[in-house]
N, C-alpha and C positions, 0 to 999 in steps of 0.2 A: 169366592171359593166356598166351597158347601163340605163339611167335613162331615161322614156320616161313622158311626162307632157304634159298639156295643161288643160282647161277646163274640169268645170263639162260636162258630155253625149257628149262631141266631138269625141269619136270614139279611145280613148286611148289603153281599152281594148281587143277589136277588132281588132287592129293596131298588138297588141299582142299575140293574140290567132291566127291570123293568120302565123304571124312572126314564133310560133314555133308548130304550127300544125306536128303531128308526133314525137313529143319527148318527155319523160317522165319528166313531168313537176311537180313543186310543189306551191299551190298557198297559201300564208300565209300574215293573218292580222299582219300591223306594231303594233295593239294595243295588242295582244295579248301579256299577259305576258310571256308567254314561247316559243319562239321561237326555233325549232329544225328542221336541216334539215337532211329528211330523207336520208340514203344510196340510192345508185344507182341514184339518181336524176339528169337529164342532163341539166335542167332551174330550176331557184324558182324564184316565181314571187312575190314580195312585195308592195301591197294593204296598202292605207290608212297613209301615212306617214304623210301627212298634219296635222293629229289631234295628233302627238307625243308631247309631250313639251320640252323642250330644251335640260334638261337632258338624253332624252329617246332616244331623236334621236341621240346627241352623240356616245352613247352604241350603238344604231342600226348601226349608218356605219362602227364604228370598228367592229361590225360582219360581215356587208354583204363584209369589206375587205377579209374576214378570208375564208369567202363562194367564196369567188369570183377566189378561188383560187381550189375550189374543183368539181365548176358548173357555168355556167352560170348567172350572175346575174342580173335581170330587176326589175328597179321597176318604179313604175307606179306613178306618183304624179300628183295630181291636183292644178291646178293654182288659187289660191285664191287672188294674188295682185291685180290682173288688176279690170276696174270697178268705183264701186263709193267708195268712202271712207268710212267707215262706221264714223256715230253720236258715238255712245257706243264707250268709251274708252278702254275696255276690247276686243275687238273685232280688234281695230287700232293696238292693243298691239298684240294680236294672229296675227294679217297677218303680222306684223314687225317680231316677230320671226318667224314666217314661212318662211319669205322671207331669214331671217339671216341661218335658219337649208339648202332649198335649196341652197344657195350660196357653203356650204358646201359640199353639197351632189353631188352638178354639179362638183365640181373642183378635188372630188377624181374620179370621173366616167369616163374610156373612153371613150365614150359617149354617146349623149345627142339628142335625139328628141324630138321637139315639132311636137305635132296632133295639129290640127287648123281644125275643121268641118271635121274629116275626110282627111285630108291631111294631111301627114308626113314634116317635115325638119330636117334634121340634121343640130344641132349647133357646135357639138364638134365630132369630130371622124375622123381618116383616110379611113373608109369606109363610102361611101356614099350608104345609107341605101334607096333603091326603094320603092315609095309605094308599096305596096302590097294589096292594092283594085282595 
């Protein structure tokens, strides 16, 4: 599993659709309740994990383990830690479990780039992954 993150509109998606330009890909919402990956699929791309809530995303990595086994597996996370704090306590509370579900999510992955404006880095992986812009 390759987990790529960074920022809102820093070039994550893009990072991606380049990455697997030419293979039959599948693109699916983490929010959606039924997740199914189709047959023949060479990539599926998992969109939107940040808005999971703790129980959900649980159940999501024990599947993308299960997928990761039959295809490709990316998913795309946004970085919501960094920044100001927010006032609203409900809000401190959201980016705290988000931070706790990524911690999770980085350590079953082999690995891990952050997008920063459009620049790639790999944090975690035996392959060092080229920009591709």
């Amino acid at each position: 599993m390759h987990v790529i993150f960074g920022g809102a509109f820093n070039g994550k998606r893009a990072y991606v659709e380049n990455m697997i330009q030419g293979r039959k890909a599948q693109w699916l919402d983490a929010e959606l309740e039924v997740l199914v990956l189709l047959p023949d699929v060479e990539v599926v791309v998992i969109l939107g994990v940040e808005n999971l809530l703790e129980s959900k995303g649980k159940k999501l990595i024990e599947k993308l383990e299960i997928w990761d086994k039959q295809a490709e597996v990316i998913v795309i996370a946004t970085e919501i830690g960094r920044g100001i704090v927010p006032m609203d306590a409900s809000m401190r509370k959201l980016r705290d479990d988000v931070g706790r579900f990524y911690q999770q999510l980085f350590t079953k992955a082999s690995r891990v780039t952050r997008i920063w404006y459009g620049i790639s880095q790999t944090l975690k992986g035996d392959e060092q992954i080229e920009n591709l812009h």
